[in-house]
Structure formats: C-alpha cells, structure tokens
N, C-alpha and C positions, 0 to 999 in steps of 0.2 A: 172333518170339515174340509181339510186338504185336498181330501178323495174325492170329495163329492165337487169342490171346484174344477178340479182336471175333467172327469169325465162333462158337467158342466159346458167346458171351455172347448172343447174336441167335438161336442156335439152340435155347439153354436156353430163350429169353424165349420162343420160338414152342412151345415145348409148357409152358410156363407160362398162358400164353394155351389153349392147348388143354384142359388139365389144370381150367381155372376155368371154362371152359365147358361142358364134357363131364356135368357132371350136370344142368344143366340147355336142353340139347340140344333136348329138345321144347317147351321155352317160347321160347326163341332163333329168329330167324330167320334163315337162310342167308347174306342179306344183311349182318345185324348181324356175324355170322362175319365174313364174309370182308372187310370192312371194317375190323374191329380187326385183320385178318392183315396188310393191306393197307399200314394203320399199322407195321408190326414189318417187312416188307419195303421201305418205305422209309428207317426207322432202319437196317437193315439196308445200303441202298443206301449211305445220303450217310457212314455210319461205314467200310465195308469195300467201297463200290466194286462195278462193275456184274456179278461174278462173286458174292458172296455176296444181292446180291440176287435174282438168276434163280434160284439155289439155293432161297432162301426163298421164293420164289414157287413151286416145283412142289410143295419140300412144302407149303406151305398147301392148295396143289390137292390134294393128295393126301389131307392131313388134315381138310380139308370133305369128301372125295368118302366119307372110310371114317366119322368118326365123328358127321358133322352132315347127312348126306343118307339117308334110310331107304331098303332098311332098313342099320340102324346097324350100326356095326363088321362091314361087307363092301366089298368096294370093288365096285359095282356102280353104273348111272345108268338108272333105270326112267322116268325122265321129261325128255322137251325141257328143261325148264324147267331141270333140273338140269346140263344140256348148259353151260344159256345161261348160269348160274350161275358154273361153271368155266368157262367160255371167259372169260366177262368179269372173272372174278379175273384170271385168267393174263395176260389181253391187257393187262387197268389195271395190274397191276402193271410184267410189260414193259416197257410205255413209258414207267413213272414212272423207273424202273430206266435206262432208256436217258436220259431226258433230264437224269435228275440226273447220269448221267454226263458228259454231254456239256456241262453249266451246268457238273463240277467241270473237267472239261479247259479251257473257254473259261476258266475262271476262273485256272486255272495256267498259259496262255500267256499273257494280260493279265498276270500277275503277272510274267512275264518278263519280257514286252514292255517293262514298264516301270521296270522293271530295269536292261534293254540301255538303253531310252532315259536313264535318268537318268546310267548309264556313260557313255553318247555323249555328253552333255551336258558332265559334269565332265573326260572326257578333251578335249574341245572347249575348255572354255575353260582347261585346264590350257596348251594348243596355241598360244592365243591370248594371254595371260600371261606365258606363259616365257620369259624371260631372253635365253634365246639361242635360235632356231630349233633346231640342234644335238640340246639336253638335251631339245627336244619330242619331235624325231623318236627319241632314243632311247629315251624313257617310250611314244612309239606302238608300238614295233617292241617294246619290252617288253612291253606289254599283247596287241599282238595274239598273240605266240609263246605267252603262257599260257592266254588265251582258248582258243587253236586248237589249243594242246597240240600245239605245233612243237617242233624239238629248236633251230633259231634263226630268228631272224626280223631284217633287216638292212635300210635305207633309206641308200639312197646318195643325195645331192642331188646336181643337175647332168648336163649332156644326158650319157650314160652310153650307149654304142652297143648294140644291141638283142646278148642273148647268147640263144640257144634254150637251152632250150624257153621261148618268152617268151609270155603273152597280153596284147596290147598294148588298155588299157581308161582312157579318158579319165576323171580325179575328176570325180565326180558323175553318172556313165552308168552301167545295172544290168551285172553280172556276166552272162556266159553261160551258162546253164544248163547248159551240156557243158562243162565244164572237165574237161580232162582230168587223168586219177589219175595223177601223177610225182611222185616225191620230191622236183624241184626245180619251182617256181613262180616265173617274174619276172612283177610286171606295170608297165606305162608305168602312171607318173603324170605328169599334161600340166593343164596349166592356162592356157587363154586361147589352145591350141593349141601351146601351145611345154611340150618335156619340162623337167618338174623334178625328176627325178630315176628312181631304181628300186629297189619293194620286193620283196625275194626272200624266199620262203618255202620253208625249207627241213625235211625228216620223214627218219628211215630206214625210216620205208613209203610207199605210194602215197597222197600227199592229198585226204584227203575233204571237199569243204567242201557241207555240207548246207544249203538254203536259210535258215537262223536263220546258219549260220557265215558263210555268204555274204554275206546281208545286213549283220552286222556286220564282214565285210571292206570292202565299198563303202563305210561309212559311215565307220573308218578310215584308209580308202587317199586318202576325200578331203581328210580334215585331217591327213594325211603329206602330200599333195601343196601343200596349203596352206605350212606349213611349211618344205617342200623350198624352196618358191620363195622363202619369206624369207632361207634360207643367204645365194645372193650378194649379195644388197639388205646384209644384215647387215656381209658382209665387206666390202662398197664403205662402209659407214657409219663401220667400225672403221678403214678405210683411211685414211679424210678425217679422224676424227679422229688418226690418229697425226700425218701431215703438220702439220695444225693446233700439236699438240705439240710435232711437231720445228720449227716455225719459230716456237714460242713460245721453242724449248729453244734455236734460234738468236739469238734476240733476246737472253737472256738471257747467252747465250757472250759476243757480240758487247760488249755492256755492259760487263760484269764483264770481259772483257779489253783492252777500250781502257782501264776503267781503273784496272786492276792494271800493266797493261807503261805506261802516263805516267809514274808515281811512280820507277821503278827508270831507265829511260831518259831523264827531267829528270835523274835523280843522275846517269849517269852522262857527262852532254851538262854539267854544273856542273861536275864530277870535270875530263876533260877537257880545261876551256877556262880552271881555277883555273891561273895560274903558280905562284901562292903552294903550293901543294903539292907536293912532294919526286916525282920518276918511282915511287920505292919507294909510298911512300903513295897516291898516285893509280894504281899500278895493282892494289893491294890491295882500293881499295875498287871499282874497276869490275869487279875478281875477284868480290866479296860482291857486285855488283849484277846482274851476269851469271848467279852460281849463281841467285839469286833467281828470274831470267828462266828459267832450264832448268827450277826445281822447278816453275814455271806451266806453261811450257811440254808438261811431261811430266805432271802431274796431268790437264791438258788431253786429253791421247792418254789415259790411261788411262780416264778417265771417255767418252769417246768410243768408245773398244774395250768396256767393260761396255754401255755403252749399243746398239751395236749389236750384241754376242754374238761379238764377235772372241775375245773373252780365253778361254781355256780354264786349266780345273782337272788337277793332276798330282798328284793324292794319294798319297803313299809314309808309309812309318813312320818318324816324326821325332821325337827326341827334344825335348822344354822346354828342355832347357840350355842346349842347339846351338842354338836361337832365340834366348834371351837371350843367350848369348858374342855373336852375328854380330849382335844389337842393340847392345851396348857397342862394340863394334870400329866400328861406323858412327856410332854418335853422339858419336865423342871430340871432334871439332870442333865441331859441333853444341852441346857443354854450355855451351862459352864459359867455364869456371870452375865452372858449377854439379856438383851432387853428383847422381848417379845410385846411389840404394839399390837396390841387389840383394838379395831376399828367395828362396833358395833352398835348401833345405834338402837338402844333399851327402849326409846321413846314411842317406836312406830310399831305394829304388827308385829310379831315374828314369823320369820322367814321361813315356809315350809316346802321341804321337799320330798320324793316320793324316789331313796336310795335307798341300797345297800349300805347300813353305818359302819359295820364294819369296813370294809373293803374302802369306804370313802376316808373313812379317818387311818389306813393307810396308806392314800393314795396322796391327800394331803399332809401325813405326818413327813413322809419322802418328797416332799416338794419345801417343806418347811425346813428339813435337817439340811436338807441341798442347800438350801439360802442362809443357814446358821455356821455351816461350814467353810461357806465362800465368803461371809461378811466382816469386815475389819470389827476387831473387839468389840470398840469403841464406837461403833453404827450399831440401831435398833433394827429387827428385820419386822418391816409392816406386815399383820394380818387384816384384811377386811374382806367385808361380804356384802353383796347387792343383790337387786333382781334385775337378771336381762332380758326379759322377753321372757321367754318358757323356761329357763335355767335361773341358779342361783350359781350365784360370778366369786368363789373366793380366790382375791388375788394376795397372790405371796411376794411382798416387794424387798429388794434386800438390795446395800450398795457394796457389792462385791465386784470383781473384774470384770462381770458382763460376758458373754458370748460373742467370739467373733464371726463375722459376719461369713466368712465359709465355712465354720460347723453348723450354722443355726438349724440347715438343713437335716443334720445327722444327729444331734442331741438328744434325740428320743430312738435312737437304734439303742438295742441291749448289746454291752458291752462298748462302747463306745466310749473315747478317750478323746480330747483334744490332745492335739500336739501340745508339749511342756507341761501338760496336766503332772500333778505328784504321782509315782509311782502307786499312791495306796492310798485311794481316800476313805476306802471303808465300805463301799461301796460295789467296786466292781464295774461301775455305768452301768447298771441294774436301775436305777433309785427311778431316774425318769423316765423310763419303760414302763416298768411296770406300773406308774401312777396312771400313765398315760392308755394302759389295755386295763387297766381299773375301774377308769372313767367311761371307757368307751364300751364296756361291759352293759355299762349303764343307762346307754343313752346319752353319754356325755361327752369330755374332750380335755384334753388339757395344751396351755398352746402359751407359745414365748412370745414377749417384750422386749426392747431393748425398752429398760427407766431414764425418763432423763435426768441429768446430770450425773449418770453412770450407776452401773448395777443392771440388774435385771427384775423382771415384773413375768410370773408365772400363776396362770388366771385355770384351777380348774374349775370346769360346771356340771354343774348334776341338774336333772330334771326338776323345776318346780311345780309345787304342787297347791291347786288355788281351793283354800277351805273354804264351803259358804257358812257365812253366821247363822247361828243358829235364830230359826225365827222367835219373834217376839211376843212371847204370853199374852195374848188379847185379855181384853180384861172380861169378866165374869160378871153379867146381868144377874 
C-alpha cells in the first residue's frame, strides 16, 4: 500500500511539474525542463527505489519530447540538438537512478554488517563471561538455530568421533564455499589442533548457508569452539574443588569425632574401673554411654550417605497420624519424664501425605530430641500438624533457650555448635542437618522460629497429598 502511494505521488508531481510549465513552453528552455524533471526522478529514485525511477525517467523523455520540443504536442525530433537533449535526460537520470540504488544497497548491508557485528560481539563476550562454559554453548547453539532458522542446533564438547556427513573446519579458518545441501551438518571445532567438541546443524530440508549465513557460522563455531574447550578445564576445576571440600569436610569429621566419642568413652572407661558402683548401675550407665556412641555413630553414616547420594527417596501416601503414633512409640524412653503434647485433631479428615516414612520419622524424631533436650523438665514440648498449602506443617514447639539471633543463620550447617553450647550433647550438630537434607530430599524443608514467650518453633513440611473420595454407589434400577 505504501509502495503504490510513493510511486502514485512522483507521478502526480511529474505532470504537476509538466502541467506548470506547459504554458510557458516557449519562454523555457529544454534544459530548464529536463532538469526540474531530473529533480522529480531522483526524489522518485531515493523515495521508491530504482524501478520507479527508470519509470520517471522515460516519461519525462517522453513528456519533453511531446510538449516542450517543437513542434509542440507531437512526438516528433526535427533536430540533433533535440537527440542530444533526450539522450542526455535519459542517460543523467539512469545513472543518478542506478547509483542512488546502489549508495541505498551499500547502505543496507553496512547496516547489517553492523548489526551481525555488534551480535558477534555481545554473543562474544556473553561466551567469555558465563558462568559456566556449558550455559555459553547452549545461548551459542541457541542463537545460531534462530539466526539460521534450524529446526535444532546442538554443541557437544569433547573429542566426539567424526559421524558423516561431517565437514571437518578448524575455529577460525573460512567455510567452503561448497557445502554441501543435507539436512544434517556436523562440523569439527579444534582449537590449537586438538578437537573440542561438534556442532550439528540440523533442517527438515536441505541446508542453505549463503555467504552472510556462512560468515556468521565461522564467526560462531569459533566462540563454541572456544567455549567447548573450557567444559573439561571447568570440570577438572570443579573437581579440585570438591576434593578441596571433602578433605575440609574430612578435617571437620575428624575433629568433631575425636571429640564427641572422648566424652562417652572417659565415662564409660570411669563406669568401668568405679568398684563403688553396683554391676546393675554400672552397666546401665555404659548402656546410656554406648546408645550415645551408636546415635554418633549412625548420624555419622547418614550424613555420609546424603553427602555422597547413596540415600535414596521412597515416596508412598502416608498418613500424619501414623507419623506421629511411630514418633510417641520411639521417643518413650527418650522423654526421661518429660510431656510430649500431641496436637491432633481426630475430628477432621486425616491428613495425607506423599513421603518417604522412614526418613521423615527421622527427620522429625531429630527435631523432636533437639526440643526434648533443650527443654526445662518441667515444660511439655508441643507436637502438632496442619495443612499449608501443598505441605503438611508439623511444628515441634519447646520452651528451651531459643536460638540467638546470629547463629539462626548457621543452625542447620553439619557440625555446628553455638558458642557456650555443652561440650557433648549427643549429637555432634549433626541432628538438624540432616532432618533438614531429609526434608529436602523430599520436596520439603524444615525452617526456625523464634516461640514467643521464649523457646523455639521448628516446622518440618512434606509434600501433601489430596485423596479424591471415592464416588458414591448410584442406586440400582
């Protein structure tokens, strides 16, 4: 619609122009003519492009030749002069016509060029920047499949053994001009002579890549190759530092286990070697110093199995209650005297979830002993359980010393102590770690309170699970 106004509007203005001259024809000279035409055929040119103005270049020739060359209104040429006249209308205009074409083409591939270049650039150091080698090559492999208008485009890093149809083309060297048209394209990317990997370019037609597409595959395939070759550098770096970690995380074991197993093993090397103690009472308490040693012991394996990915999740539909009943039933010894409040409400639905029961009764048995051994005697430690949203909420409420407000942060690192904590709580700082990669195994979380009026409120959640009732027996005609 646009196009057809401009040519439209250039055509009106040339017999506008015609239409103002025409009466005065014989005071005008030929020259003066075809020079304001001359004018209108290159507004013509640089508005509508080298077809409308060849257009207005023949009628101009034609409209000097009929109404401004005598005699007037015939088309006839009685004189050289009037040859040279029209000739060199048509010729000037032509070439004004060709070259402003060819000024607007150079001018719209520049404007590409630097386009592509400023893409190359920011895909460059997007390459360079990122994070992880990985997340580059998949923003490369993205950009080129949209550029190229692939149906995918894929960068594998690593010496990857040549598959046909492959054309094998070192980063940084020009493409072939014969590429051949197949739906699949691998090409070698190699850097420094050693392969880093291979990008395939895949269509469900035959692939065109036209000198502009080409060029911006070279210029791609070299910062994939780039990138390719930081993958294993990456992984040998993330390597050393796990090592690093595990022999920090060893260092730590080591500590925190000479000495938590002193404390129980002095008692029970005292126990023992006391005559003054009854067989009954001395083998009571090296009973109580031995459990101590198995609960380190075994938090020890557990925290070791999460830590390497031994442990695995068995999630089935579990009811809330059945987790609390098989928490009371395990912690009767455990309370010592104390009061364990159950907050469960018999009256409504029960409460289903979709855990692991194991692993959740003791991810909640460690968040319970935690609040049984910080709570003054003579305080009951609250159990209840809700639904939040898509979880099932059991909070452990206890009115113990509460957590100060710069550990709150670190209470769930393994191994972790507040400052003035006791030498030996039995634990290790294992207890809330592991409830807390328990949960989170899960789907879940486990996460602090301060209670008010002092103590603490520790709320783990598992996944709930919504049962539909079973439909209702229609009755029988």
């Amino acid at each position: 619609m646009r196009r057809a106004a401009i040519w439209v509007f250039w055509t009106l203005l040339l017999g506008v122009v015609t239409v103002a001259f025409r009466p005065y024809r014989e005071q005008v000279l030929e020259a003066q003519v075809a020079l304001t035409y001359l004018l209108v055929v290159l507004g013509g040119s640089v508005s509508g492009g080298r077809a409308l103005g060849l257009t207005l270049a023949l009628v101009g020739s034609f409209l000097i030749d009929f109404f401004f060359q005598p005699p007037f209104d015939h088309i006839s040429v009685h004189k050289d002069v009037d040859w040279i006249v029209l000739f060199s209308f048509l010729a000037t205009a032509a070439a004004a016509t060709q070259l402003l074409a060819r000024a607007r083409a150079e001018a719209r591939a520049a404007s590409e060029r630097t386009e592509e270049v400023a893409s190359l650039s920011r895909i460059g150091a997007d390459t360079l920047n990122a994070g992880h080698p990985e997340d580059a090559l998949q923003g490369i492999a993205s950009v080129i499949r949209d550029k190229l208008g692939l149906t995918t485009c894929t960068i594998e890093p690593g010496p990857i053994p040549p598959v046909p149809p492959e054309i094998e083309v070192a980063a940084g060297e020009a493409f072939p001009t014969d590429l051949p048209e197949t739906t699949t394209i691998r090409l070698r990317l190699t850097v420094h002579g050693q392969t880093a990997g291979v990008l395939t370019l895949r269509d469900t037609t035959p692939i065109r890549l036209t000198p502009p597409k080409r060029r911006y595959l070279e210029t791609l395939a070299y910062y994939a190759a780039l990138a390719a070759e930081r993958v294993p550098l990456m992984r040998e770096a993330e390597h050393a530092v796990a090592l690093r970690e595990a022999g920090r995380f060893k260092d730590i074991v080591l500590a925190s286990v000479s000495h938590d197993l002193r404390t129980p093993l002095a008692a029970i090397k005292a126990i023992a070697g006391d005559p003054r103690l009854t067989d009954g009472e001395r083998a009571h308490s090296i009973e109580e110093q031995i459990d101590r040693l198995s609960r380190l012991v075994g938090d020890l394996l557990d925290l070791t199995k999460l830590q390497t990915g031994v442990l695995r999740v068995e999630a089935e539909a579990n009811t809330a209650e059945d987790l609390i009943g098989a928490l009371d039933r395990q912690l009767t010894a455990a309370l010592g005297g104390r009061e364990l409040a159950l907050s469960v409400d018999l009256a409504r639905p029960a409460l289903v979830g979709k855990f692991d029961f194991v692993k959740s009764l003791r991810a909640l048995s460690n968040l319970t002993e935690n609040a049984i051994r910080l709570s003054p005697s003579d305080q009951p430690v609250e159990l209840s359980v809700e639904r939040e949203g898509e979880f099932l909420a059991f909070k452990v409420s206890d009115r113990g010393p509460g957590v100060a407000e710069a550990d709150r942060s670190r209470i769930f690192e393994a191994f972790y102590r507040p400052d003035g904590a006791p030498p030996d709580a039995g634990r290790a700082g294992l207890g809330l770690n592991i409830a807390q990669r328990m949960a989170e195994m899960q789907g879940g979380s486990v996460s602090f309170a301060p209670r008010p009026g002092g103590g603490s409120v520790f709320t783990l959640r598992l996944p709930a699970l919504d049962l539909k009732e079973p439909a209702e027996e229609g009755e029988t005609g």
